[in-house]
SEBA-483920 format. One record per residue (C-alpha): x, y, z; residue in one letter. Coordinates in steps of 0.2 Angstrom, whole numbers, plus 5000, padded with zeros to 4 digits. Layout:
BEGIN
XYZA;...
//
This chain:
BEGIN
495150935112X;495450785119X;495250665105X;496450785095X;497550765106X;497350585109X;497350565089X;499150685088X;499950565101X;499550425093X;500350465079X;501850505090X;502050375098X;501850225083X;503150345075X;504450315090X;503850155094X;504150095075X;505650185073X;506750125087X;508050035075X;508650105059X;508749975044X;510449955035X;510649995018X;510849885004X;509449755010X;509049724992X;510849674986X;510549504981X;511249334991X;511449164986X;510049054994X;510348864997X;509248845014X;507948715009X;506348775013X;506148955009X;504949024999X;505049134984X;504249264975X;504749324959X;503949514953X;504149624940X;504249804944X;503649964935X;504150124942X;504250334943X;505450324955X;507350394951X;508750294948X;510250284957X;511950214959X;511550124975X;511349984981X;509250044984X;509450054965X;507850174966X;507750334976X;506150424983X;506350574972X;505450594953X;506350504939X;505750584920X;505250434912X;504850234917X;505950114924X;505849904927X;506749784938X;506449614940X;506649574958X;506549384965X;506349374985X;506549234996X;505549215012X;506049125025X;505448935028X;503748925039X;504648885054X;505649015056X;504449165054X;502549215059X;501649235042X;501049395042X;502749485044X;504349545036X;505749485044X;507149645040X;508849585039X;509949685055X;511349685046X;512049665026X;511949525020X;510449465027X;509949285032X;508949165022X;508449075036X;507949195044X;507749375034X;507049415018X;508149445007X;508349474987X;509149334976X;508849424961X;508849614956X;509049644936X;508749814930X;507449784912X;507249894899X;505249904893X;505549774881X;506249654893X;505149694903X;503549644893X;504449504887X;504449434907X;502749474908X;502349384893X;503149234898X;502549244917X;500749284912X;500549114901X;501049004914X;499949084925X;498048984930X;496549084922X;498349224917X;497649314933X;498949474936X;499049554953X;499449744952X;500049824971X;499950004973X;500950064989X;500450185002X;501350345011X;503250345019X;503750175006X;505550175003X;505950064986X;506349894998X;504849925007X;503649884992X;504749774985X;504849665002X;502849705007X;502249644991X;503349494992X;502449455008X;500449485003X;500849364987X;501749214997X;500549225012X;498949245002X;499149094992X;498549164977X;499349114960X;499649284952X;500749374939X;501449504953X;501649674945X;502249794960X;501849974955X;503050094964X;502850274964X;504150394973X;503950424989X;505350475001X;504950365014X;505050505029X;503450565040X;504050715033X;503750695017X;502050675016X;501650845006X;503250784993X;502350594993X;500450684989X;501050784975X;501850634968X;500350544967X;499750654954X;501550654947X;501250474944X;499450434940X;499750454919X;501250314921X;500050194930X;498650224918X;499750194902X;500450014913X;498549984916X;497950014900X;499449894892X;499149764902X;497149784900X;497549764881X;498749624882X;497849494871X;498749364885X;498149424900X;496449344907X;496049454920X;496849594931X;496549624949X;497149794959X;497949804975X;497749994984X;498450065001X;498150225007X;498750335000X;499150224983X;497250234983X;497450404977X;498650364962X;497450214957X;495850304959X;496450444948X;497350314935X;495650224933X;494550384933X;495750424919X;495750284908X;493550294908X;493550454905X;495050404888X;493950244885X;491950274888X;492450154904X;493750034914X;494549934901X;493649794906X;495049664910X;495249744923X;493849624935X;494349694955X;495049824961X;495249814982X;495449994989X;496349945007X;496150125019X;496150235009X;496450405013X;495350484999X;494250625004X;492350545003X;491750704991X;493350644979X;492750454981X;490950494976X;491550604962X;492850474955X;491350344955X;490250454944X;491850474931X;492150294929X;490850214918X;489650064915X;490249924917X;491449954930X;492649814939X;492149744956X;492549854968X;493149804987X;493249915001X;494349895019X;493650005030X;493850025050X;493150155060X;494550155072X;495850175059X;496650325071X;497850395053X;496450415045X;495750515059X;497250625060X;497050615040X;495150685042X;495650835054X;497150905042X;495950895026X;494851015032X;493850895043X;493150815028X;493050615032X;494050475022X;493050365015X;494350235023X;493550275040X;491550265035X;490250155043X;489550095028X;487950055039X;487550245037X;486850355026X;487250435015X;488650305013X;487450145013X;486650204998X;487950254989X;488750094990X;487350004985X;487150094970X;488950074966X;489049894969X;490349914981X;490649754992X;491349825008X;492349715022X;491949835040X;493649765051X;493149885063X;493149735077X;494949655068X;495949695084X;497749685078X;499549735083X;499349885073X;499150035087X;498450155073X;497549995064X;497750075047X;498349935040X;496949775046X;496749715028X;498449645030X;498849635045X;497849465049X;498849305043X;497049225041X;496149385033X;497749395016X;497449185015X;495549235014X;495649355002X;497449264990X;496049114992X;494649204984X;495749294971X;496149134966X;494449054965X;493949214959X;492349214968X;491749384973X;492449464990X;490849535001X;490449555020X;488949435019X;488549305029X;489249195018X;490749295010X;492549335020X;491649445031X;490849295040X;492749255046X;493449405047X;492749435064X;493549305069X;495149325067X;495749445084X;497149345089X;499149325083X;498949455070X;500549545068X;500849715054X;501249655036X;500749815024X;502549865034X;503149885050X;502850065049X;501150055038X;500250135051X;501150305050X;500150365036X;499750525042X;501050635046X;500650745060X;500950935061X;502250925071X;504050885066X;503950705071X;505750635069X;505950445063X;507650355061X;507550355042X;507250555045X;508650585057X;509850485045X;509350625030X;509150765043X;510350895038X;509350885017X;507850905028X;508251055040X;508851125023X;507151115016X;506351165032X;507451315033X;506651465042X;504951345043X;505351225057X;505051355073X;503451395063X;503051205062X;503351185081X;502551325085X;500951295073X;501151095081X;500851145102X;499451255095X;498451115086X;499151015103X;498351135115X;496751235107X;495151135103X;494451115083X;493551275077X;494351385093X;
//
């Protein structure tokens, strides 16, 4: 009962605590940049997300068909930001100098938009792409701007293709954002499966968080079973987290065929989300929060192939640590750095895993502020974003919130199984 409890308040409290300060709207309207040193990262962007006439451009809610943006971000210069984080603009316009903000943000229609990638993926070394698949509670600027900060701070030189599937960016939401993984999974397939076929692309390497895991996971498992296999220029696919029941994961593994890419897994036993994540699936665990030096998890990855990175003792800012694989500085350069040289990712002595270990010290959140909060709890937890859409949501709730509170101090006060 006590570790419940312990689990629930945790979750409560990253909420508040990453939630003090609402972010203005209309981060992403783009600003002229002329402050010399700030770095740049130029994306194209496929999404399922609907499109609006604001200055987000895309919404959290369901668009029919597939849209594309080309977004270009600037970052500010070395000086003036610890690497690892993304500096929010408090106000509109933000600062170069010292926020990061969008210079560029064109809508493109599929044609224009394999025609950037055409052009991107030439004058790219080894025409490596880089494919990032965002977890729960992401608002549209929040992939855009997370994305932006993995590619400048790992190094690697990659065709950035951010994958952004609607999620409403509240803790409540987080039945609306599961369902919309499966709403999704048939889009990132068909992106997969173009760019797999691309006679331009050398190789393509996928990037998974959370609960984007799930959307990926279900994409791939999709196309082995269209294909006989994993169209095969597709070479690593890095599963950071993810909140994927571990009777799923094996039963996706067995779906996806020989050969398969080379598979990466960011585990952490004192990932406290996924906790919370394990207790309201039934009590299942998530394969996110596994010692992969016990059976039957050790076998299994094994016979999978699965290079596993354990940053069980990668001590970070992050109070739910959901979010180690990014939230080192050191830890994205090791891995932009072997993306790059593409030398396989293992937890060997002699691999990333040797120097992950390491790095316990000036590590700051980067997968978002807010990356941690991937598990809503149930109770109505109450964030800024939330409050500032609350009357929609007490609309939704209707009749269900005194149920919610009442179902929330039971889970609070009676131990499992009682």
């Amino acid at each position: 009962m006590r570790r419940w409890r312990s689990l629930i308040a945790c979750v409560l409290i990253a909420g508040l605590a990453a939630g003090c300060a609402s972010r203005p709207v209309g981060v992403l309207i783009p600003v002229p940049d002329t402050v010399a040193g700030t770095g740049r990262v130029n994306m194209v962007v496929a999404t399922v997300r609907k499109r609006v006439d604001t200055p987000d451009i895309f919404s959290g809610e369901r668009g029919w068909n597939p849209s594309y943006a080309e977004v270009t971000v600037s970052i500010p210069p070395d000086g003036a930001r610890k690497v690892g984080d993304v500096q929010w603009p408090r106000s509109v316009p933000g600062n170069p100098a010292t926020d990061f903000v969008t210079t560029k943000l064109d809508e493109l229609t599929q044609a224009q938009a394999v025609s950037w990638f055409h052009d991107r993926i030439k004058k790219t070394p080894g025409r490596q792409a880089l494919v990032f698949v965002h977890g729960f509670n992401q608002r549209f600027d929040d992939a855009v701007f997370r994305f932006a900060q993995i590619v400048h701070d790992s190094g690697a030189d990659v065709t950035p293709v951010l994958f952004t599937w609607p999620s409403r960016g509240s803790l409540l939401a987080y039945g609306y954002d599961r369902e919309s993984t499966s709403y999704s999974r048939d889009s990132l397939e068909r992106l997969l499966t173009f760019m797999a076929k691309d006679p331009n692309v050398g190789e393509i390497s996928i990037l998974a968080h959370s609960m984007g895991n799930v959307v990926t996971l279900e994409a791939l498992r999709q196309m082995a079973i269209r294909n006989g296999r994993i169209l095969p220029k597709i070479k690593y696919v890095m599963l950071a987290a993810p909140d994927v029941d571990v009777d799923v994961f094996h039963t996706i593994l067995r779906e996806l065929g020989e050969p398969r890419p080379q598979f990466t897994l960011f585990v952490s036993q004192d990932d406290k989300a996924l906790a919370v994540s394990k207790r309201v699936w039934g009590d299942v665990p998530r394969i996110g929060q596994v010692n992969p030096e016990v059976e039957p998890y050790r076998t299994e990855f094994e016979r999978y192939k699965i290079n596993v990175l354990d940053l069980t003792k990668l001590k970070t800012d992050d109070p739910l640590a959901h979010g180690k694989f990014a939230a080192s500085p050191q830890v994205v350069q090791a891995i932009g750095a072997r993306l790059a040289e593409g030398q396989t990712m293992t937890d060997s002595r002699v691999g990333v895993g040797e120097h992950i270990v390491e790095f316990t010290t000036n590590a700051a959140s980067t997968v978002g502020q807010a990356a941690g909060l991937v598990i809503a709890a149930p109770v109505a937890v109450v964030d800024p974003t939330t409050r500032e859409n609350y009357g929609r949501h007490m609309e939704n709730l209707g009749n269900v919130a005194s149920d919610t509170a009442s179902s929330g101090k039971h889970v609070m006060t009676t131990a499992p199984g009682q």
